[in-house]
C-alpha positions in Angstrom: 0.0 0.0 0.0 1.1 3.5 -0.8 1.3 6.2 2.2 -2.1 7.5 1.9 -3.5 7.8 5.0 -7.0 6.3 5.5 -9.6 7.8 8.4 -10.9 4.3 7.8 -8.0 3.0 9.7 -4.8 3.6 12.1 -2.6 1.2 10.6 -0.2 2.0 7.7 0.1 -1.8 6.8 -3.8 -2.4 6.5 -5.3 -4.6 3.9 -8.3 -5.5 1.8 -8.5 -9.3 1.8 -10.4 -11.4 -0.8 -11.5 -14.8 0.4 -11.0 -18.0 -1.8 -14.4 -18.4 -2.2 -15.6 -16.5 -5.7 -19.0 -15.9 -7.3 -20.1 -19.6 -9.0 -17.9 -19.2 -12.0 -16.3 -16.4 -10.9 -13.1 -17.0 -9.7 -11.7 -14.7 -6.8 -8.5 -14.0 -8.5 -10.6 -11.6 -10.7 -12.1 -10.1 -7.7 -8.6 -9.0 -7.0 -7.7 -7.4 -9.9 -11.0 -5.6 -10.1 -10.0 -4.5 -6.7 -6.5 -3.4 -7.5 -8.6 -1.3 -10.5 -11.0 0.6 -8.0 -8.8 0.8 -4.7 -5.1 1.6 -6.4 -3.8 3.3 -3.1 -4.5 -0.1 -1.3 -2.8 -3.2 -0.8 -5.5 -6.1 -1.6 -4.3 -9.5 -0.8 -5.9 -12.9 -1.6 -6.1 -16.1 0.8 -6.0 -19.0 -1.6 -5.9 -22.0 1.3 -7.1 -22.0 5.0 -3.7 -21.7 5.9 -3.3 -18.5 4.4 -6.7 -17.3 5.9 -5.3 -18.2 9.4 -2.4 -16.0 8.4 -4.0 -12.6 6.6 -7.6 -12.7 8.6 -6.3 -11.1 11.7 -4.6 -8.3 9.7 -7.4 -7.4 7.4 -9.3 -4.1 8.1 -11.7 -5.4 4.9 -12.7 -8.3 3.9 -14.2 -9.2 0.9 -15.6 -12.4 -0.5 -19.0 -14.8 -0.6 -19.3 -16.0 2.3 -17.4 -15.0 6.3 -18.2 -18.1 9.0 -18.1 -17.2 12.7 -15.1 -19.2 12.6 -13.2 -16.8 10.4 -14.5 -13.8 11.8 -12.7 -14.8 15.6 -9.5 -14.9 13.6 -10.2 -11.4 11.7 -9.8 -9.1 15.1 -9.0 -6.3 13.2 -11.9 -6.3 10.6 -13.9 -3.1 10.3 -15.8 -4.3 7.2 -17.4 -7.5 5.4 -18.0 -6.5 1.6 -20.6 -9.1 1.2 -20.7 -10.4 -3.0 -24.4 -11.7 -2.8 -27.4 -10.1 -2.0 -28.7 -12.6 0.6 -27.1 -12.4 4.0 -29.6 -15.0 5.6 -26.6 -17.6 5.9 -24.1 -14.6 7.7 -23.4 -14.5 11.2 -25.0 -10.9 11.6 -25.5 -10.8 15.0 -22.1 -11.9 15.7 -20.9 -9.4 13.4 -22.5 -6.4 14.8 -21.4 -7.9 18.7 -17.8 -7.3 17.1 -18.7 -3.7 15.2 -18.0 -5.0 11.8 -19.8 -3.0 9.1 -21.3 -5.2 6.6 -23.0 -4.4 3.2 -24.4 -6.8 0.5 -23.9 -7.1 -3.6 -28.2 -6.2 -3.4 -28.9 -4.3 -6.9 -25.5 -5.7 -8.5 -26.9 -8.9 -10.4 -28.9 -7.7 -13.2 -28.2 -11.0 -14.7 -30.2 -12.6 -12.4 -33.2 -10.9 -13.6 -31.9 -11.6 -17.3 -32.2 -15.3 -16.3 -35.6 -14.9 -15.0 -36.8 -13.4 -18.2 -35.1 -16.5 -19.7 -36.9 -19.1 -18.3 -40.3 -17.2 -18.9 -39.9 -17.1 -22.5 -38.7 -20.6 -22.6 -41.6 -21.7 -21.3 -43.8 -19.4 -22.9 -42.7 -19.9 -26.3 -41.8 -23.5 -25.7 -38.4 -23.5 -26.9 -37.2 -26.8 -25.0 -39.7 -28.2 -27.6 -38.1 -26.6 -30.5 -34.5 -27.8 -28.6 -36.0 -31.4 -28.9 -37.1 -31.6 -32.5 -33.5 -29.8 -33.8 -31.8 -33.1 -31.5 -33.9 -35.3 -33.6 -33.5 -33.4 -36.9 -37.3 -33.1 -37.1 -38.6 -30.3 -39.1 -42.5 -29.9 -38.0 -44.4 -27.1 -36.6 -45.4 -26.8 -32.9 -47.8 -24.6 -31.5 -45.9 -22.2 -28.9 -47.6 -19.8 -26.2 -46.8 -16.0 -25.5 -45.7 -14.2 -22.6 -47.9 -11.4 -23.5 -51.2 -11.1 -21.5 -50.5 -13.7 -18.9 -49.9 -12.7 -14.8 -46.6 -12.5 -13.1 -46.3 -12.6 -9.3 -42.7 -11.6 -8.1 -42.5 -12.4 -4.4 -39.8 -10.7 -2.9 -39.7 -7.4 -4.0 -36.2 -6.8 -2.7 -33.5 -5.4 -5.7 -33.7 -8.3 -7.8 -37.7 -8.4 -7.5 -38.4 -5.2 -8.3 -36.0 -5.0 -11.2 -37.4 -7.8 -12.7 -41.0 -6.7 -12.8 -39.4 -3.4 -13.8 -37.8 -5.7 -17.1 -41.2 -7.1 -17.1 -43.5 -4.2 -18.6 -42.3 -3.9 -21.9 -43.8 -7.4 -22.3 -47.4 -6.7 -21.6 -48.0 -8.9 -19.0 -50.0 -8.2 -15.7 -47.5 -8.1 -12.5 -48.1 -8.9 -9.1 -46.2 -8.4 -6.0 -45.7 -10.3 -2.4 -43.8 -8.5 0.1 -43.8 -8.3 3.9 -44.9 -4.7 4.1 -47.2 -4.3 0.8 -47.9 -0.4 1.7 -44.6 0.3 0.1 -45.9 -1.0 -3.3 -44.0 -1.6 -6.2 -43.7 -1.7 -9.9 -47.2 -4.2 -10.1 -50.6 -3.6 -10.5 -51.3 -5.1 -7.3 -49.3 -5.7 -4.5 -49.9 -8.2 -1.6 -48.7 -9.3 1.9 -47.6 -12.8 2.6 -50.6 -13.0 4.3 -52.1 -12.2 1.2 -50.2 -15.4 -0.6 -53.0 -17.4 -1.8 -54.7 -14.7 -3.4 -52.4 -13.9 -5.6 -51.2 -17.4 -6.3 -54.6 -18.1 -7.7 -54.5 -15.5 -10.6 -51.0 -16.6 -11.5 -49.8 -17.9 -14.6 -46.2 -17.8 -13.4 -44.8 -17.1 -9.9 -41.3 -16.1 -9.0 -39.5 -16.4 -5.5 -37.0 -13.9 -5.0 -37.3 -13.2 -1.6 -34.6 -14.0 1.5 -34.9 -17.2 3.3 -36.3 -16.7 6.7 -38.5 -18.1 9.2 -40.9 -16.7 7.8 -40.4 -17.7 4.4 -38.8 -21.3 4.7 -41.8 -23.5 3.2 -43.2 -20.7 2.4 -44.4 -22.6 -1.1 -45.9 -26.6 -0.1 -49.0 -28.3 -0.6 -51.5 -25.5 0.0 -49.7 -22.7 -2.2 -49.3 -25.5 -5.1 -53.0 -26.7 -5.0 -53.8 -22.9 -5.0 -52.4 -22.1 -8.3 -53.2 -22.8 -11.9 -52.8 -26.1 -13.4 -50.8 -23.9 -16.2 -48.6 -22.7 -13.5 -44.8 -22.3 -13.6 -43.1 -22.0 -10.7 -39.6 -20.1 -10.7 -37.4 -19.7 -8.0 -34.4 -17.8 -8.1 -34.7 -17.9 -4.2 -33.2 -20.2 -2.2 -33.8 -24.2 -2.2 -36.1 -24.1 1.5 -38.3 -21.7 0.4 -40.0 -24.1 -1.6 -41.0 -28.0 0.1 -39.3 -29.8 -2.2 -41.1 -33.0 -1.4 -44.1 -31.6 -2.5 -43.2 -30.0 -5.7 -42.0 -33.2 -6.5 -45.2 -34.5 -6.1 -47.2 -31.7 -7.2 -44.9 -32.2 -11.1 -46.3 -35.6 -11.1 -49.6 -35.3 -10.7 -49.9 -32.3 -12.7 -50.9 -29.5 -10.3 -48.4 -27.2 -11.9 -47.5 -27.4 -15.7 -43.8 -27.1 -15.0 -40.8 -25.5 -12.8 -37.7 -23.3 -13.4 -35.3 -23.8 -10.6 -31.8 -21.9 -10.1 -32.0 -22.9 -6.3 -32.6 -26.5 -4.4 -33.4 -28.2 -1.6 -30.8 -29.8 -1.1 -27.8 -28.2 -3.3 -26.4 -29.2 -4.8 -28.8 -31.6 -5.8 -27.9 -35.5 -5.6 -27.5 -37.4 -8.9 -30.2 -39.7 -8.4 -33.0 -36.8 -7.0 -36.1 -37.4 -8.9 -35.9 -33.8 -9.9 -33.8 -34.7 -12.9 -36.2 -37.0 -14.3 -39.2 -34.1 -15.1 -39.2 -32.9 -18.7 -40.9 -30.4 -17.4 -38.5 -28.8 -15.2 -35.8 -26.4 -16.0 -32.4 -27.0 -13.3 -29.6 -24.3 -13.0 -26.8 -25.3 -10.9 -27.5 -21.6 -8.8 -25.8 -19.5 -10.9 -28.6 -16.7 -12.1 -26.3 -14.4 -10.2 -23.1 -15.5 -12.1 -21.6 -12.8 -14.2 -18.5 -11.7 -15.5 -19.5 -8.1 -14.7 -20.1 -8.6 -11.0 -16.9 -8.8 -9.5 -16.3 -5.1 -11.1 -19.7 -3.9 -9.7 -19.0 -5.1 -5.9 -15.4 -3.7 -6.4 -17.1 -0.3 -7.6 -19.8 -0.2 -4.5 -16.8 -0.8 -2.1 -14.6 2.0 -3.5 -17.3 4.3 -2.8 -18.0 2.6 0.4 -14.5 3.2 1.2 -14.7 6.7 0.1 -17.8 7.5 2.3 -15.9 6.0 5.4 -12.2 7.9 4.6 -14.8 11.1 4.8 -17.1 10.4 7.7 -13.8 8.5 9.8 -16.1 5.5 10.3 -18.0 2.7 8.4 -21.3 4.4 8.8 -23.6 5.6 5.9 -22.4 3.0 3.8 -24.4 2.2 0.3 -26.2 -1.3 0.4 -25.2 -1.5 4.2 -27.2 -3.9 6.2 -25.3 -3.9 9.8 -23.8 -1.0 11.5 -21.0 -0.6 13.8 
């Protein structure tokens, strides 16, 4: 590191540390040298093997990565902030981290692609393409009848970033959008907006529903037997989520006996999901190994938002009034 001075720090031999663990397909090597691009006056170092963790973790004054255990964050007694790649910090020990005054913001708004995969599977299904995929294997030139996205009724539940920019991407396309969120006063970018009390209700006038909210208490089985039997036989569920959210055991069920017409899933329960799960076996189902928010472009973005994170800190003297910042020291 150069001898810039940082109020975000009273060592002259602090450090940014990137942890081995990248974005799936993103390796954190390029996390680095997007780092080295937005924070030249710092020294940003990389701990390839848990040995090297054990020695750079209690030097860091940021760390920066996918994923910080409670484990790692006894051995980082110097850390003043986690730069958190994903959006979801339901698996992060927060109350740990905010025992210990370590700042910590999240990747929420960064992943544009995962919204770009959403709008994938939609028209996949609605224009049937894994159809057209099928007959080009077999060399089989005859006409099928596809669907349209245009007209049917999206619900988004979740309307976190990545919710509301997809039903933001979603009204060029003529459909009708719904909303589920905790507190439906805010509103959104939907014709109607609904509480999770509020589930069934929109479930009913669905043609397709996507889960892009956190996992919580709240929302772990948040979609089993009732919410399935509630919607559409044409129904496709799409979750972009994570795995619990949804009772596997039951959508399995509810694919076979045709209460749904099909499933996109970026996320399992469990993942990654087991060779043999009966999952694989659907037609009718759509499986991403959970990389909707995989991008070559995101490892930039998080290195931009921490930059100006870093910024706002060097100005204020503390890591407070940080963008995207979800615990406060």
């Amino acid at each position: 590191m150069t001898d810039t001075t940082h109020a975000t720090t009273d060592a002259d031999d602090s450090y940014v540390l990137v942890l081995r663990e990248g974005a799936p397909g993103v390796p954190a090597p390029d996390f680095r040298a997007a780092l080295e691009r937005h924070l030249p006056e710092w020294t940003i170092r990389i701990a390839r093997t848990p040995n090297e963790e054990r020695e750079l973790l209690p030097g860091a004054t940021i760390v920066a990565g996918n994923d910080l255990s409670v484990e790692r964050l006894e051995m980082a007694e110097n850390l003043r902030l986690y730069a958190h790649a994903s959006s979801g910090v339901g698996t992060l020990p927060l109350d740990e981290l905010d025992r210990c005054s370590v700042a910590v913001t999240n990747g929420a708004g960064l992943m544009p692609c995962i919204s770009e995969q959403v709008l994938g599977y939609l028209l996949t299904f609605a224009r049937d393409l894994r159809e057209g995929m099928r007959r080009q294997e077999r060399s089989e030139w005859r006409h099928y009848q596809p669907g349209e996205l245009t007209g049917s009724t999206v619900t988004v539940v979740g309307l976190g970033s990545i919710g509301t920019q997809l039903l933001e991407r979603l009204e060029p396309f003529g459909v009708d959008r719904l909303g589920v969120r905790h507190t439906p006063e805010k509103g959104g970018p939907a014709e109607d907006v609904f509480g999770y009390d509020e589930i069934h209700d929109a479930f009913s006038r669905s043609d397709y529903v996507v889960l892009s909210c956190p996992l919580t208490d709240k929302t772990r089985g948040l979609v089993g037997r009732p919410e399935l039997r509630t919607l559409p036989n044409d129904t496709i569920l799409i979750n972009v989520a994570r795995g619990p959210v949804v009772d596997t055991d039951e959508l399995v069920s509810a694919l076979r006996r045709n209460v749904i017409s099909g499933a996109a899933l970026d996320v399992t329960d469990p993942e990654p999901l087991p060779a043999e799960h009966p999952l694989w076996e659907f037609d009718n189902v759509l499986l991403t190994p959970h990389n909707a928010g995989s991008s070559p472009g995101l490892w930039d973005r998080v290195a931009a938002l921490l930059a100006e994170n870093v910024a706002r800190a060097d100005e204020r003297g503390e890591f407070t009034g940080l963008k995207n910042q979800v615990v406060k020291p």
